[in-house]
N, C-alpha and C positions, 0 to 999 in steps of 0.2 A: 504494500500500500504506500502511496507518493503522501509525502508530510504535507501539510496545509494546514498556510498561517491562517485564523480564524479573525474575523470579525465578533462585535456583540450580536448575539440572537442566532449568529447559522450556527448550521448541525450537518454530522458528514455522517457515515456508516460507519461501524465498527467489527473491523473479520475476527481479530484475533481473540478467542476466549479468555486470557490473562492480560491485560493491560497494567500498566503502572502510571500511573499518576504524580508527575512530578511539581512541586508547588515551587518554585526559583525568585531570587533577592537579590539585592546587592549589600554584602556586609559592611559595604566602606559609606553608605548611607547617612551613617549613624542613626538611622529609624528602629525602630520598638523589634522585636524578635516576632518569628510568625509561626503559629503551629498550624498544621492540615491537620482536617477531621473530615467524617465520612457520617452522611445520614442515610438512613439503609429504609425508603418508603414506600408504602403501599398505594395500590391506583388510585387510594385518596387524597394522598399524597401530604400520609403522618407516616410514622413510625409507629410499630405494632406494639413494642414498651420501650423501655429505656436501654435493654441492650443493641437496640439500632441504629447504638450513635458509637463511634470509633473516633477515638480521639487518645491524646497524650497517656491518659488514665487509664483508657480503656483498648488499647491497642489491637485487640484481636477479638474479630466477631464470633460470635458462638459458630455458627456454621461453615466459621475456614474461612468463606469468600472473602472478605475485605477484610486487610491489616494493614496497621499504621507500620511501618518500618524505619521510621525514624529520619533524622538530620545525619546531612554530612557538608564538609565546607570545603571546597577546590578553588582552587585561584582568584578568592573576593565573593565567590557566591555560594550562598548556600541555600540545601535545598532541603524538602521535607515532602517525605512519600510516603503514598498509599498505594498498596497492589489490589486489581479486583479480580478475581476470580470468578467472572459473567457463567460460565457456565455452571460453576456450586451455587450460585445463587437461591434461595429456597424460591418454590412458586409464586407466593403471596410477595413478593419482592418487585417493585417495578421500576425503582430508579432508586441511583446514588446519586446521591447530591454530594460532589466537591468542594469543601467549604476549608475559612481558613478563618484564624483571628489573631488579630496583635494586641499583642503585651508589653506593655507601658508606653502607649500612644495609638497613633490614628495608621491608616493605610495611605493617607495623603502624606505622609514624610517615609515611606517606604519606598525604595525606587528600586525599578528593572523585574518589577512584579512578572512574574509570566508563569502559567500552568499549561504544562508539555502533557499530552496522550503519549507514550508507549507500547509497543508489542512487547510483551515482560521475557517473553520468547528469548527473542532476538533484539531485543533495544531497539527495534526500528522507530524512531519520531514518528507517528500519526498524524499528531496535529500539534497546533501553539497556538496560546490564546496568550497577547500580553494586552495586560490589565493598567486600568486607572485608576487613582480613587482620591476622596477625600476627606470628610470628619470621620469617615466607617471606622467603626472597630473590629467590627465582623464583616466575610465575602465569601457571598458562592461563586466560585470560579467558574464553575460549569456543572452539566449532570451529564452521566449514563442511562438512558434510559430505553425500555423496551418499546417494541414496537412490530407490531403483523410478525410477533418469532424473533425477529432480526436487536441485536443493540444497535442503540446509537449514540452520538456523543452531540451535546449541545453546550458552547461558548456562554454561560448569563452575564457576570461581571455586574450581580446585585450585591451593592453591601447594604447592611444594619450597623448603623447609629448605637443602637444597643447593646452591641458585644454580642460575644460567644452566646451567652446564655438567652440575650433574647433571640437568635438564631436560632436554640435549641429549643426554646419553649415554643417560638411561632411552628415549628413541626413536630411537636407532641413530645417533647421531654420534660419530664418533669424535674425541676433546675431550684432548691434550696435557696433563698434567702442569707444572705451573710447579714450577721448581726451588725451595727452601726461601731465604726469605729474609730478613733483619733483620726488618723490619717485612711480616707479612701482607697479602695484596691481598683485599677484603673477597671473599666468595664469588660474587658476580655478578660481577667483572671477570676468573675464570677464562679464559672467552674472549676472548682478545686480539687472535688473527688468523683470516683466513678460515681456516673449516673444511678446503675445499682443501688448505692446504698444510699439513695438521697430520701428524702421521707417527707409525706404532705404533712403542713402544721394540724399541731392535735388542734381536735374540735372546740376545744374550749377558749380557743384563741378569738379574741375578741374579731368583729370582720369590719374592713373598710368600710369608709363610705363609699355607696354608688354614685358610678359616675353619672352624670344626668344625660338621662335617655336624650334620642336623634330627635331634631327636631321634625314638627309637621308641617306643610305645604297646603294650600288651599287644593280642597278637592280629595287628598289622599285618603282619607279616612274612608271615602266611598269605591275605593279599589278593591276587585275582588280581592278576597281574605287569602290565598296563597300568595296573589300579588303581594298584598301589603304584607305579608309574613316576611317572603325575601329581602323586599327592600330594605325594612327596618332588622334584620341581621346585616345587610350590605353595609349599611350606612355605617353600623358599629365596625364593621370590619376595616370599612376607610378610613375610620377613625383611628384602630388599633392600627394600620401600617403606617398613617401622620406621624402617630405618637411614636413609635418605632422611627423615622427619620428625623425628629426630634423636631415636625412641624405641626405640633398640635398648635389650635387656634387659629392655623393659616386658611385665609381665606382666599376664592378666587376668582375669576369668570371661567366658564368651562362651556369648550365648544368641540361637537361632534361633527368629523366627518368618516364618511362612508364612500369606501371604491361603490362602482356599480358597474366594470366593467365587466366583460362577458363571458370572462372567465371566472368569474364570482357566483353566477348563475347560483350552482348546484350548494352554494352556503346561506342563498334566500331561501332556495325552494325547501332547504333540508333545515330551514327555523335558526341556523346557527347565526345570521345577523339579528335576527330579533332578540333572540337570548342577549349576545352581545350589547344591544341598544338596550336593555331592561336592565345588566349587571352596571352599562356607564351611566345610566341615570342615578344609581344610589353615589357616583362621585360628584357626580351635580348638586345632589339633595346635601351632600357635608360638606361641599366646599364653597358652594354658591347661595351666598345670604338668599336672593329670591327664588334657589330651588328649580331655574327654570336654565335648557342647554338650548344655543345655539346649534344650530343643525346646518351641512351641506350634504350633499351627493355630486357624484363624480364620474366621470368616465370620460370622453373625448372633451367632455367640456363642464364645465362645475353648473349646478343650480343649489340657490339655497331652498333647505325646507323650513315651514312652518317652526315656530319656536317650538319645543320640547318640556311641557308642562306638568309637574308629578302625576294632579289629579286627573291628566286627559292621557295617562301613559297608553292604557288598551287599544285607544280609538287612534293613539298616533301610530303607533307600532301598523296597526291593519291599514292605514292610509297613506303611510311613509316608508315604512320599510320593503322597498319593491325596485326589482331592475329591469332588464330590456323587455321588450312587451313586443304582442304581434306585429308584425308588419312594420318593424327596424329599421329597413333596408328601403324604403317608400320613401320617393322624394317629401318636400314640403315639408311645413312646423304646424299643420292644423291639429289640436288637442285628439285622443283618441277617444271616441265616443264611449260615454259608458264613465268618464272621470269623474271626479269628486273635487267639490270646491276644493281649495287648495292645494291639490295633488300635481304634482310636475308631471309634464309630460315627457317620458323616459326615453321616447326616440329624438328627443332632441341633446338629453345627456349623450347620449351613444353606446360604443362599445369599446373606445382603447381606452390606456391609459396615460391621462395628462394632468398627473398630479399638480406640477407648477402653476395650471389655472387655478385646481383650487385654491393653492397654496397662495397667490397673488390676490385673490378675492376674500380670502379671510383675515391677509394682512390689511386689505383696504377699510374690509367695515370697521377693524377692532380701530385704525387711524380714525374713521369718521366717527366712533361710535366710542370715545374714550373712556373706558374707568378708572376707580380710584386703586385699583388690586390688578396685578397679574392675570395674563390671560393663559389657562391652560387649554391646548390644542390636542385631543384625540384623535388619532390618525388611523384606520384600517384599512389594511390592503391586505389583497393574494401574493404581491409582487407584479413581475412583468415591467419593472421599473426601468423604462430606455432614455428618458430625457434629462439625463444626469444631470447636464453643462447647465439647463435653463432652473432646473432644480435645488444645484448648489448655488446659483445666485441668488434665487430667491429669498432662501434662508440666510447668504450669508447677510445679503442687505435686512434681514430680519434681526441680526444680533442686535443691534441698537433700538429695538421694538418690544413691549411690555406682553414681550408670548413666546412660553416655552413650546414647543412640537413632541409630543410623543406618539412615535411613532407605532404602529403592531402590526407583526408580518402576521398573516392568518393562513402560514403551511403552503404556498409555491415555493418559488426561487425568485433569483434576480430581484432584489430590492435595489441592487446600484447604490447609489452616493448615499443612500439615506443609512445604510448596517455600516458604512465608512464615515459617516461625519461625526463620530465622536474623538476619530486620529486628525481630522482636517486641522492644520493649523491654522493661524492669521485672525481669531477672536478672541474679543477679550473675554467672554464668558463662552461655554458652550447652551447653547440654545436650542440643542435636537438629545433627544433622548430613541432609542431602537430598541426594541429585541423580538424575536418571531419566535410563535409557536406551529406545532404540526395541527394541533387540533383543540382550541381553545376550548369547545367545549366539556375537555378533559383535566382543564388546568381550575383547579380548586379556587372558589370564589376569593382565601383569603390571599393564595401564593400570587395571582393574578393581580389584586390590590398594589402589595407589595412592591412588584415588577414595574406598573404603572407609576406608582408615587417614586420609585428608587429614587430618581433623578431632580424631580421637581422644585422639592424644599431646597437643595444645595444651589440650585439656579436662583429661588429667591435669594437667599444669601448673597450670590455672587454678584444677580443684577442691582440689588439692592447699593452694594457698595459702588460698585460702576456708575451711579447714579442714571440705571434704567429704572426702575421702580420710584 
């Protein structure tokens, strides 16, 4: 297999049944020290107890597959490995998450980060993924995971704000409390002892205060009851991945756009955009004081939709979420008989893909249509991404502009400049956020959260001081 430097968010095949996982630094840095750990998840994508997590403590999984084998230091770098043994893996297993954390500081004063795949074989290079970071204490480098039989290996490059231990509690470990002491232990030495012998506080221990429930939106309350069920776990969940990147209380404008090109067909017709449009409405309902999302669609040419309103979610979802429609390929712009007030007319979007209109039209309204808060941009695509050149102008002339991009592949290929613009240099802040999944509908309401906000809060920070914000 030919080695391939990765991007954030691709994913390559994996032939070899023993891989090794290599976590690489630069010692002359002078930045904090860094351990590799292994989460070992099921297709829910938790850990089944607490011996699914492989770390310093706990070096060797019950089942053989996955061990930590330790640091070695060669010429200025050292590194720190895990071997996987893909085909010991027990059934109920469907992905290792590659994770790391530093001790005594951040991953932002850590330099020459890189996490190398190996054939454990034959030391052949797989892949390379080199990394960026900032305030994180904790990083998942990447995952192995399964797929139609086969492994595969996915690049993430998510940190947490919260150390090791919130890393390990957001996938189902249960991670002990250190008592308060003189001098704080930085947030990656939370975990101290194996996971095993860690123990929930007795019952008599007095319990926090609750934090105060999601707020409500005109109309919500009259959403069917599974509806309103989801949302308001959603809502908490955006909340807990905030709090985890250390941007509780941040507030924002939040605007949806949606590919519609013709290659997206079979993710309308099979509900997986609509799902999508209901899971980003609960980031709407916690980050945006009036609760209500900007909306486009896209494909040869952008159109806006209708605002995106909590209490009218059902009726938008049925009147908006739709792409190419009979008779395409028909000259003329006359609406298709049968529409609905405010529904666009989908042969005039078309069928390629020409992100940079959307991208130029949603720069223009957020300039005509100013707020006083950042603008976060959701972005879905399949890929199919060819207009690089007019796409990285777009954005770059957007870094002085009060709007982060986050981008989500939704399982093709060929994203182009957008899985490469977090290496682009020449900005003062970076302004685009990426990463792609094979099939969202399989990616767990809170890891998905997570993914989405990784990037966001560090962007307020940055623009904040830049004096964009």
């Amino acid at each position: 297999m030919t080695a391939r430097s990765m991007s954030k968010g691709s994913n390559l095949p994996v032939a070899p049944s023993v891989v090794r996982a290599e976590l690489s630094w630069s010692e002359r840095g002078g930045g904090p020290d860094v351990d590799a750990s292994a989460l070992l998840l099921t297709e829910s994508g938790r850990v089944r107890d607490d011996g699914d997590f492989v770390f310093y403590n706990q070096p060797r999984h019950t089942s053989g597959a996955v061990t930590h084998t330790g640091k070695r230091a060669v010429g200025g770098v050292m590194t720190d490995t895990l071997e996987v043994n893909l085909g010991a893996l027990e059934g109920g297993i469907a992905r290792v998450m590659l994770c790391a954390s530093a001790d005594g500081g951040t991953f932002g004063q850590v330099t020459g980060l890189t996490l190398r795949l190996l054939d454990a074989a034959g030391q052949t290079e797989i892949a390379r993924f080199e990394m960026t970071a900032g305030t994180e204490t904790a990083f998942i480098g990447g995952e192995l995971y399964r797929r139609q039989g086969s492994w595969k290996f996915r690049a993430v490059g998510q940190g947490y704000a919260s150390g090791l231990a919130g890393l390990a509690t957001d996938f189902g470990i249960t991670v002990d409390e250190e008592p308060p002491a003189a001098a704080a232990p930085p947030p990656a030495a939370a975990v101290t002892q194996p996971p095993a012998a860690v123990q929930p506080p007795p019952a008599s221990a007095a319990p926090s205060a609750p934090a105060p429930g999601p707020r409500l939106f005109k109309g919500e309350e009259q959403l069917p009851v599974d509806m309103r069920k989801r949302l308001s776990l959603r809502k908490e969940q955006v909340a807990v991945s905030l709090r985890k990147h250390g941007a509780t209380g941040v507030t924002a404008r939040v605007i949806l756009v949606l590919d519609a090109s013709g290659s997206m067909s079979f993710l309308y017709s099979g509900g997986v955009v609509t799902d999508v449009v209901e899971r980003m409405a609960a980031v709407a309902a916690q980050l945006d004081d009036d609760g209500e999302m900007q909306a486009w669609t896209f494909a040869s040419n952008p159109a806006r939709l209708p605002d995106l309103r909590l209490g009218e979610l059902p009726e938008w979802l049925r009147l908006h979420v739709r792409v190419g429609e009979i008779g395409l390929f028909r000259r003329g712009k006359k609406p298709r008989r049968g529409m609905e007030p405010g529904q666009v007319d989908m042969r005039a979007v078309g069928i390629q893909n020409e992100e940079q209109k959307a991208i130029a039209e949603v720069r223009a309204y957020v300039r005509e249509n100013p707020a006083p808060v950042g603008t976060l941009v959701l972005f879905f695509s399949d890929g199919g991404v060819y207009r690089d050149a007019a796409i990285e102008r777009e954005l770059r002339e957007a870094v002085e502009e009060p709007i982060f991009w986050q981008f989500v592949g939704l399982g093709r290929s060929n994203y182009g400049v957008l899985e490469r613009f977090d290496t682009l240099p020449g900005r003062r802040v970076d302004n685009v956020g990426f990463f792609a999944v094979d099939d969202i509908s399989t990616v767990p309401d809170q890891e998905l959260y997570d993914r989405l906000l990784s990037e966001f809060p560090s962007w307020i920070t940055a623009a904040g001081r830049a004096g964009i914000l």
